[in-house]
N, C-alpha and C positions, 0 to 999 in steps of 0.2 A: 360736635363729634370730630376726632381727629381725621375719620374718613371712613367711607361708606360700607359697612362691614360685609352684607351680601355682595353688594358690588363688587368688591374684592373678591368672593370667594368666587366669583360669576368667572371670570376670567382667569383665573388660576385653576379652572374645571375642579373645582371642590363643591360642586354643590350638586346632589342627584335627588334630592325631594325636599318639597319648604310647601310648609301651611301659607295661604292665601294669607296677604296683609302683613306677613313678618317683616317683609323689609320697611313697610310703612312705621309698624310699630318700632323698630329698633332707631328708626331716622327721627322718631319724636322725643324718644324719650331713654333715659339711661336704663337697662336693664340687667339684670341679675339671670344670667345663665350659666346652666351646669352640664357637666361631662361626666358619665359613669366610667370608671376602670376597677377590671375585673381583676380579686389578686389572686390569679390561677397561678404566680409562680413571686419567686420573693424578689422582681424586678419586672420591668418592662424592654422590650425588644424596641425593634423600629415598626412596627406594624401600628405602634400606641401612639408617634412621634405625630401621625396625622391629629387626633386628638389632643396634643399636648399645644401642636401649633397653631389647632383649634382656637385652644384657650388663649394664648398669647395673642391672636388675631384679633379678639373678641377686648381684653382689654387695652388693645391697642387703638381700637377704634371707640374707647371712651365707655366700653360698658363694663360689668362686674363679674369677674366668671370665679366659678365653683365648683372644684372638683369635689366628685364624692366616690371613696374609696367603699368597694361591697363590701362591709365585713357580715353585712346580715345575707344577702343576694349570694356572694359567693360560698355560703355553706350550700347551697342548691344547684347552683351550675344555671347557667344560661343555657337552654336549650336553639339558643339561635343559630343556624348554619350549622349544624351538628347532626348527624346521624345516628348517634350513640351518645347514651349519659354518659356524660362525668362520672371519675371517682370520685366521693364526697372527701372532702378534706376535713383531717382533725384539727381539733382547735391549737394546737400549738404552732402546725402550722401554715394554719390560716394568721396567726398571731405574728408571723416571722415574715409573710406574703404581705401584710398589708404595711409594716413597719418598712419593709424592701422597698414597697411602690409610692410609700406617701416620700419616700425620700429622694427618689429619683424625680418627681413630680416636683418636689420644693426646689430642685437644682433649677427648674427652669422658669417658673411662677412665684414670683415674690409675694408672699402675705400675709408680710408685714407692713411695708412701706403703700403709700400714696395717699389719695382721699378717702376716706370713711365709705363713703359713699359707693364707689369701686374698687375696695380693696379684697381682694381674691381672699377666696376662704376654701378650707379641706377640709370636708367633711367625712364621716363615715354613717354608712347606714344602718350599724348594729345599735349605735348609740337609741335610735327613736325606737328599733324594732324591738330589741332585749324584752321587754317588760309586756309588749302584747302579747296576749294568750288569743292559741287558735279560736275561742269562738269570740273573742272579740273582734278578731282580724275577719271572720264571718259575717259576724253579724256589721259591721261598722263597715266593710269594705267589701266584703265579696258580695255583699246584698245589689252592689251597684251596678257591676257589671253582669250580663249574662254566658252561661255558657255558648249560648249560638255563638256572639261576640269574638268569645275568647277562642270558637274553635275555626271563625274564619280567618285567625292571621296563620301568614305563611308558615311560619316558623311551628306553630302548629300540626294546619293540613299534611306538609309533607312527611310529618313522623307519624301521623294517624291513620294516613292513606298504604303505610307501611314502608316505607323510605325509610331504611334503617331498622332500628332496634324498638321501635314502637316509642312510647313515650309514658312515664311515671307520674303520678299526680305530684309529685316533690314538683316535675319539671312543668309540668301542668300549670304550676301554680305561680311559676314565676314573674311571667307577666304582670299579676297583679301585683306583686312585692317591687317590680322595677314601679308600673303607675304607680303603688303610693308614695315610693320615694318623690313621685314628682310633685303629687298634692301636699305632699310633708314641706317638700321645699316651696312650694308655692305659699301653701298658708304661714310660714313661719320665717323665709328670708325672703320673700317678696319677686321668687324666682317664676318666669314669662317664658325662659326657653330652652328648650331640653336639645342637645347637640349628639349624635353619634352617625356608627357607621350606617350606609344603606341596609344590613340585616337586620334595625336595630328599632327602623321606620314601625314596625307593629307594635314592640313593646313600647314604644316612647308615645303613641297614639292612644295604648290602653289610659297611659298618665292622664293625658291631653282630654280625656273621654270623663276622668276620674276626677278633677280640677272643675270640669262644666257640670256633672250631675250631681258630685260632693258640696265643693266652695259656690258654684254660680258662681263660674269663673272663664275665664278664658285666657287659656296657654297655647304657646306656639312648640313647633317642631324642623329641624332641618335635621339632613343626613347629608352625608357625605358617600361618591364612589366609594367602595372596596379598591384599594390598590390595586394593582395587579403588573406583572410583566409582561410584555410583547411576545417573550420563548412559551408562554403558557403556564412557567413554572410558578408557584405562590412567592408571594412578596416576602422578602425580609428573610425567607430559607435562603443554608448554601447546602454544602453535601455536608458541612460541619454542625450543621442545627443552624440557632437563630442567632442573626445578629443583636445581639443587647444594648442596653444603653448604659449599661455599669461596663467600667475596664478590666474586671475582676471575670467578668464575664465572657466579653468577646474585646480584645486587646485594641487598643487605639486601630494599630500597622490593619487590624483585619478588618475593623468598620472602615476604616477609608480607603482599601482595596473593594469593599465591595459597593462603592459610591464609584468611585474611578474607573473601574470595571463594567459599567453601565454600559449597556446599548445605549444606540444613538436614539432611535423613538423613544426608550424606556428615561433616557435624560433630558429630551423634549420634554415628557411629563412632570419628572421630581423635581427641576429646576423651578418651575414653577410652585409646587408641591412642599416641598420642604427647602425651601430659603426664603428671607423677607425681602429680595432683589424685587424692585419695582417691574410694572409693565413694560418701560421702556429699556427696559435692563435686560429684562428676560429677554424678550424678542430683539435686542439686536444679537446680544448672544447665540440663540439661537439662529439669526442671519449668516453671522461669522463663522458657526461648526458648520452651516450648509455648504459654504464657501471651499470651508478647508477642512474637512472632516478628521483627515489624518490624523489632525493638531492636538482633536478632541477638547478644546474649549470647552463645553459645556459640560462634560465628565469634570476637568479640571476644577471650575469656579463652583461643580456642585458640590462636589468632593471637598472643597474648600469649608464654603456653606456651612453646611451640615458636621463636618468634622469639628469646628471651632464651634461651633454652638454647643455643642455634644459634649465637649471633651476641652475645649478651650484652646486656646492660638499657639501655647508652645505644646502642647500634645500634640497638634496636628502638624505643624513643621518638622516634631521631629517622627512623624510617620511616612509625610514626605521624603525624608531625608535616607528613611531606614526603604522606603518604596526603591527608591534611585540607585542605593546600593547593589539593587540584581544587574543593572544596565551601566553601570559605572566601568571607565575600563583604568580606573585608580582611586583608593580610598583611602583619605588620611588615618592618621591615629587619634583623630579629633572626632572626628565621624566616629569610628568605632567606638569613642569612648561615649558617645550618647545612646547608643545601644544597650540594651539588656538583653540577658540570656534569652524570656520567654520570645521576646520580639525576634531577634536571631533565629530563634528555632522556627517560628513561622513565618520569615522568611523564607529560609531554605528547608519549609516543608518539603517532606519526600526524597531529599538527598540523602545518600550512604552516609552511613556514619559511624565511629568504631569510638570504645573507651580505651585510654590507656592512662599508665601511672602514673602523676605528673612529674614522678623524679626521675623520667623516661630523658626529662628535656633541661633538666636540673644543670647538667654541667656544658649542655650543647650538644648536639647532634648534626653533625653536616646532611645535608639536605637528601643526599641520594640514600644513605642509612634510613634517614625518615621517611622519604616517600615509599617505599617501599618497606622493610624490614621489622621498622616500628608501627605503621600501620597499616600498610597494605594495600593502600591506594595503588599503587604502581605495581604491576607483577614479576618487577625484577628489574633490578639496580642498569641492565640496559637499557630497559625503556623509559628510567628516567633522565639516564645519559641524552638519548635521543630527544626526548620532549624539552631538555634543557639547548639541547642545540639547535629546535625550533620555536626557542623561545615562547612556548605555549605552556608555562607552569606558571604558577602565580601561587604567593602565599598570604592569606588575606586581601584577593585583589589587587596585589602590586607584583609584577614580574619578578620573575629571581633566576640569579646564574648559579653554575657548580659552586662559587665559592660559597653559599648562602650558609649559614647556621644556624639551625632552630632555637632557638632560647626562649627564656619565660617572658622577654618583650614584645613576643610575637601571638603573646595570650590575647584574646579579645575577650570581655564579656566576662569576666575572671575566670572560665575555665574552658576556652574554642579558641580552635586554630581552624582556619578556613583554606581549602585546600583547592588548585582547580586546573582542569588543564583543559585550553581552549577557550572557548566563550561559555558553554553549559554544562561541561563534566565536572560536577563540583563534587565535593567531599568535605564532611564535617569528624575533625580530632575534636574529641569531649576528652579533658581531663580529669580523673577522679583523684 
């Protein structure tokens, strides 16, 4: 084994429930384990990235891991941690969710390439379930488990007891469709061990229950912590929604402001969490931000991390680069020119901003015309007089004098002029 897979997750605090004997069993022998994700939307955020590093973890330490995409499961919703059903989703798109998630997933789990033996596979679970009719899935599977059972897991008691919106037999049922996903995978790819979050510990137990009374078998179980932040707020939200793991989605610039932006406890954790920095890595790093917190080292190297895993090594320098631009007190034309509009504008999220014609700037414009009259930044040709005489304008981050001239070489982005007086009074010209 490349190295000891619990062990691992023991000190990187990923581990919040494991069945007796798992670490034995994984230390003997190569095993075939699987992760559920749900395709509640046609991508994955970062709240799924613990599960994805999951599986990276798992064949890094010599075993076999298996994704299996709901397509059968996510017509019902997981009633886990939920106080209210799901919308059920229609088949088309549930068709476009699962096509989103198997392909964010392949970005990170190759499965094609290694040995036979441990070469990752992606599964779906409509493929086995399609063809079962309700009273076979009765008689063949519900006979096994009983209601008492099923109505002592949490995830149950607390929508029964009236927490929330009560609970559906659709939702009722699902626990037994996550267990047979696991005896499915047990009797037919030689799968030992079911992986998800700590809300996930009951349904992955019905599997583990279903494996012992079905096959005369025996399956193991771990969970992981639910993330969480130190502020109390949930993981992986900002005020803008979720951070995604497509850039279609949530822009390079904005997933790795919201890494770099971390508290200091909250980057104690994910440093660990979501990077493959060794133990002695982590912890000096962490020695080093204690030292000098200012510096934020460990915001920095996680932010690093995670952003090039994510998104790759020149996406994330140049998010870096477009990051530094707010703090910068001079920006090339080279800089600007690795810039794109969306990134630009979430940048200087929340800054004024006005449209004008672009044949406004077509033959030149002296600068005091422009500050004011063409756009309004300045409330009158004296107050740009005086800002120019305390040398506090700047046009795209480079100081300018009366003589300055607006022209079309001072477009950024192919159609932004960046405006600013002082260190934080900025202003955005959009040309149409």
């Amino acid at each position: 084994m490349a190295y000891n897979f619990v062990e691992e997750l023991k000190w990187r605090g990923m581990i919040h429930d494991i069945m007796p004997d798992t670490e034995e069993m994984l230390q003997n022998e190569v095993v075939s384990g699987y992760i559920g994700f749900d395709p509640t939307a046609d991508s994955l955020h970062i709240g799924s990235m613990v599960q994805i590093i999951l599986l990276m973890h798992l064949q890094r330490s010599g075993h076999r891991p298996i994704a299996l995409v709901g397509g059968a499961t996510g017509m019902i919703g997981d009633p886990s941690g939920k106080s209210a059903e799901r919308n059920l989703l229609t088949q088309d798109i549930l068709d476009k969710n699962i096509a989103g998630v198997k392909s964010v997933i392949s970005r990170f789990i190759d499965f094609e390439g290694g040995e036979e033996e441990t070469r990752a596979k992606l599964v779906n679970n409509y493929d086995w379930m399609k063809d079962f009719s309700l009273i076979d899935f009765a008689r063949d599977i519900g006979k096994h488990i009983t209601v008492n059972y099923m109505m002592a897991k949490e995830s149950v008691k607390k929508r029964v007891s009236g927490e929330g919106d009560g609970m559906s037999f659709t939702e009722f049922t699902y626990q037994l469709f996550q267990g047979y996903d696991y005896l499915h995978l047990y009797q037919n790819e030689g799968v030992k061990l079911q992986i998800g979050g700590s809300d996930q510990w009951g349904n992955i137990t019905t599997g583990t229950e279903l494996v012992r009374r079905v096959a005369r078998g025996k399956a193991y179980a771990l969970t992981t912590p639910l993330v969480t932040k130190t502020d109390g707020t949930k993981f992986g939200k900002t005020e803008g929604g979720n951070i995604w793991l497509d850039a279609d989605k949530t822009s390079v610039y904005k997933f790795y402001q919201f890494w770099i932006t971390a508290t200091d406890d909250d980057a104690v954790n994910w440093i660990k969490i979501f990077t493959f920095l060794d133990k002695e890595t982590c912890e000096a790093l962490i020695e080093e931000h204690q030292k000098d917190p200012g510096y934020r080292v460990l915001q920095k190297r996680l932010a690093e991390e995670i952003t090039t895993l994510v998104h790759g090594k020149e996406a994330f320098e140049t998010a870096v680069e477009a990051s530094g631009i707010l703090f910068s007190k001079k920006v090339t034309p080279e800089q600007w020119g690795k810039m794109d509009q969306a990134t630009l504008l979430e940048i200087f999220d929340g800054v004024p901003q006005v449209e004008i014609e672009r044949d406004a700037i077509a033959n030149g414009v002296d600068v005091v015309t422009f500050m004011n009259e063409t756009t309004g930044f300045l409330s009158s040709n004296g107050e740009v007089r005086r800002a120019l005489k305390e040398n506090s304008l700047s046009v795209n981050k480079n100081k300018i004098t009366e003589d300055k001239v607006i022209t079309e070489e001072d477009v950024i982005a192919g159609n932004m002029i960046l405006l600013q007086r002082g260190k934080k009074n900025y202003f955005l010209v959009v040309l149409k």
